[in-house]
C-alpha positions as a Markdown table, in Angstrom:
| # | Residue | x | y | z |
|---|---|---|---|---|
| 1 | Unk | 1.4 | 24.2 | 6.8 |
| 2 | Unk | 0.2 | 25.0 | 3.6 |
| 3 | Unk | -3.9 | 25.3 | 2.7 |
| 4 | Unk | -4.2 | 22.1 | 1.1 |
| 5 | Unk | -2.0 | 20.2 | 3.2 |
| 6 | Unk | -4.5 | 21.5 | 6.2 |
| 7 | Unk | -8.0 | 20.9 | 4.0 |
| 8 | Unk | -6.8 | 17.5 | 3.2 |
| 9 | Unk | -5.5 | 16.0 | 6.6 |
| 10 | Unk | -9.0 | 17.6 | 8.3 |
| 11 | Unk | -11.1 | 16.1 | 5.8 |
| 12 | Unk | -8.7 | 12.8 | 6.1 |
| 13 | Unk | -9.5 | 13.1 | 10.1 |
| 14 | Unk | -13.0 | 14.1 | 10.1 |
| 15 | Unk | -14.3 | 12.0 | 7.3 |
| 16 | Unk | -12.9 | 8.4 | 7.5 |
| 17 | Unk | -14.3 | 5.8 | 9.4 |
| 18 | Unk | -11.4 | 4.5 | 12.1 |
| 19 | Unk | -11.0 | 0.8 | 12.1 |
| 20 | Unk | -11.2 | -0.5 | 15.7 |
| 21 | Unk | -8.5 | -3.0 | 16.2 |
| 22 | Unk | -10.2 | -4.9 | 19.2 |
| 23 | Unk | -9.4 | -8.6 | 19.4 |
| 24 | Unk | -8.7 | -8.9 | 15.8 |
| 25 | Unk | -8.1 | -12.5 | 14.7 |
| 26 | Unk | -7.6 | -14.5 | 11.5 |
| 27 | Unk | -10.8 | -14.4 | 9.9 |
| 28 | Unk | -12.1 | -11.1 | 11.0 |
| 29 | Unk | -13.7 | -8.9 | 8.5 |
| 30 | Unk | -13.3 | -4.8 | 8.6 |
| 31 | Unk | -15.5 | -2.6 | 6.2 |
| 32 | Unk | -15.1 | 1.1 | 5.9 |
| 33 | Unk | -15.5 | 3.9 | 3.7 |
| 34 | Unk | -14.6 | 7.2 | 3.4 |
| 35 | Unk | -14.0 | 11.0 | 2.0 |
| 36 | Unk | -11.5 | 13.6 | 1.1 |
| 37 | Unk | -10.8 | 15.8 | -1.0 |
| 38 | Unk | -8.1 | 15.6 | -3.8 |
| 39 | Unk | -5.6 | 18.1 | -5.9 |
| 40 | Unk | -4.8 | 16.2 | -9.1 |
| 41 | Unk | -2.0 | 18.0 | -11.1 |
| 42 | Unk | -2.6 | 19.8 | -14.3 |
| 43 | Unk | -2.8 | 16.9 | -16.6 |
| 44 | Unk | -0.7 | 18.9 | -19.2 |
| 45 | Unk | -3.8 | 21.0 | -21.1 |
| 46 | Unk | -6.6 | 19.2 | -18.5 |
| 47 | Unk | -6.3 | 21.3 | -15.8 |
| 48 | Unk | -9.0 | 19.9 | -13.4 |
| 49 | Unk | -10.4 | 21.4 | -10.7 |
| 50 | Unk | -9.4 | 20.5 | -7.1 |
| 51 | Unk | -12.6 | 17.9 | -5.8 |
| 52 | Unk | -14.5 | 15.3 | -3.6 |
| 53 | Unk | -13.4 | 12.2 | -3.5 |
| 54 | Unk | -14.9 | 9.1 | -1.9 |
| 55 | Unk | -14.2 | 5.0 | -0.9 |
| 56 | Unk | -14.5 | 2.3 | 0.3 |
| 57 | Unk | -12.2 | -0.7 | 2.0 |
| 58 | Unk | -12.9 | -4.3 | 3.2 |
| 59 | Unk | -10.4 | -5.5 | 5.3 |
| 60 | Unk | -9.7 | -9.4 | 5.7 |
| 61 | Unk | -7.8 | -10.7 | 8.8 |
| 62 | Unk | -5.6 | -13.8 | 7.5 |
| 63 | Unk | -3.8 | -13.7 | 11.0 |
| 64 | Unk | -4.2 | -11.3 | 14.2 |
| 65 | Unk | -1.1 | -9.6 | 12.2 |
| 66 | Unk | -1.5 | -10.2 | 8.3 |
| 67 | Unk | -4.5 | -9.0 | 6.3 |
| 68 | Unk | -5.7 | -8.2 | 3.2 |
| 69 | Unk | -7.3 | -4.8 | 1.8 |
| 70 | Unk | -9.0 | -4.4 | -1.7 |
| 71 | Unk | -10.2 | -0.3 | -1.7 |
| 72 | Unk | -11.7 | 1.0 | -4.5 |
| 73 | Unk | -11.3 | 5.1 | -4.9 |
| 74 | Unk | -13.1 | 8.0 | -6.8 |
| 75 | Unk | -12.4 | 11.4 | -7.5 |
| 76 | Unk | -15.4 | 13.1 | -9.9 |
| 77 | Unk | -14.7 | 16.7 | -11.1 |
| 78 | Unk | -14.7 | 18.9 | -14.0 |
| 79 | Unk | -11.7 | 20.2 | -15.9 |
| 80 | Unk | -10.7 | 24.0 | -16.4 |
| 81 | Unk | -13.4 | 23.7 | -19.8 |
| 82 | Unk | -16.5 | 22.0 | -18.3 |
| 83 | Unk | -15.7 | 18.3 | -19.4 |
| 84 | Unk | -16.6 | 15.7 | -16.7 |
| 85 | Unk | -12.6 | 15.3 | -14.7 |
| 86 | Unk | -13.4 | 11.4 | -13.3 |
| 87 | Unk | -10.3 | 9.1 | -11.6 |
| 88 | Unk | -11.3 | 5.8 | -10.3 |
| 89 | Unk | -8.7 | 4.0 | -8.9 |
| 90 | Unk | -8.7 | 0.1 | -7.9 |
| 91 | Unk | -6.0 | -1.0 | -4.9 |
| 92 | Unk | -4.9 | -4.4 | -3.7 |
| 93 | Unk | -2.6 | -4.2 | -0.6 |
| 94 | Unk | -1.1 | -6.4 | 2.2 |
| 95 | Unk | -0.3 | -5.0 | 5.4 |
| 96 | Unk | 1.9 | -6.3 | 8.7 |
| 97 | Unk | 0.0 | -5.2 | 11.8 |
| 98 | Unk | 2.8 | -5.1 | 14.6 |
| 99 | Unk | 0.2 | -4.6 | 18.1 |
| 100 | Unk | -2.6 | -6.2 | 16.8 |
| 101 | Unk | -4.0 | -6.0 | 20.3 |
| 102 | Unk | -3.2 | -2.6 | 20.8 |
| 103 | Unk | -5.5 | 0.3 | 21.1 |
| 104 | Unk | -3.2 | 1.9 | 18.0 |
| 105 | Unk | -2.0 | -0.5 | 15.6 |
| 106 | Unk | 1.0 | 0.2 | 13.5 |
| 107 | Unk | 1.6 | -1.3 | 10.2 |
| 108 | Unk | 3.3 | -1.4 | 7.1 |
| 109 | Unk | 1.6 | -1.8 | 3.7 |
| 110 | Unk | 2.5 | -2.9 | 0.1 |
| 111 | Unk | 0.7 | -3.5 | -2.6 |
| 112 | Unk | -0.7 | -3.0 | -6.6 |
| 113 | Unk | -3.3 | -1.0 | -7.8 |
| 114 | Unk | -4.6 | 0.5 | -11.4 |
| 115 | Unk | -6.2 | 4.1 | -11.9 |
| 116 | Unk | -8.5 | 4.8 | -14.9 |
| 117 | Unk | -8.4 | 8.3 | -16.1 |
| 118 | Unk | -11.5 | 9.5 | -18.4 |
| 119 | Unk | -12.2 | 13.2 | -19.7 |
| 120 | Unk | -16.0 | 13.1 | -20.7 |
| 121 | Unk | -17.1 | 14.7 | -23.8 |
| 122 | Unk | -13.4 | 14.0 | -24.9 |
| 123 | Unk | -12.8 | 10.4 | -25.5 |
| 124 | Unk | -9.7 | 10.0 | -23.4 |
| 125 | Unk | -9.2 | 6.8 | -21.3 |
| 126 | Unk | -6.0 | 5.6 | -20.6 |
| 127 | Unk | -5.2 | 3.0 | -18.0 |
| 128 | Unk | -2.1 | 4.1 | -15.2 |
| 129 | Unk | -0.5 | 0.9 | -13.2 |
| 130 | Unk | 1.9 | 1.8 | -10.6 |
């Protein structure tokens, strides 16, 4: 396993705040956040550094199996010159919960979200959709 493969899935398992599927049913509310730590690519002449990133997540029960999950994402560093590196990214997504009363719920997601990239000091902001 390769060192940031193992930095990010022990920050991913030490740092985010488990969502307790007990008796979930249309209506419930979840709220969570959490931290990690990201590896953006070079961003052609960018070149930011590897850094924190942090969240947070509401979860909204439409039925013991279908919710709803608006996050909202940031990842604040510097780039290879000392300008400010910032990605905030916005996510809407729906997911399918197949146990809903299980002690581990599996589920499927899908969804839209938008990511804002800005370079301080350099006047770059363009938006991403995906």
């Amino acid at each position: 396993m390769s060192k940031r493969a193992l930095v990010l899935f022990t920050f991913a398992t030490l740092l985010s705040t488990p969502a307790l599927p007990q008796g979930l049913q249309g209506g419930s509310v979840e709220i969570g956040g959490y931290a990690g730590y990201g590896f953006p690519d070079d961003y052609v002449l960018a070149r930011p550094d590897d850094g924190w990133l942090f969240g947070g997540r509401v979860g909204v029960f439409l039925t013991p199996n279908v919710s709803f999950e608006p996050s909202f994402q940031a990842l604040l560093t510097d780039t290879s010159g000392g300008a400010g590196f910032h990605i905030y990214s916005t996510r809407f997504n729906i997911l399918y919960n197949f146990l809903p009363d299980g002690s581990l719920v599996p589920f499927v997601t899908g969804g839209l979200g938008w990511e804002r990239l800005t370079i301080v000091g350099v006047g770059l902001s363009p938006e991403y959709v995906y």
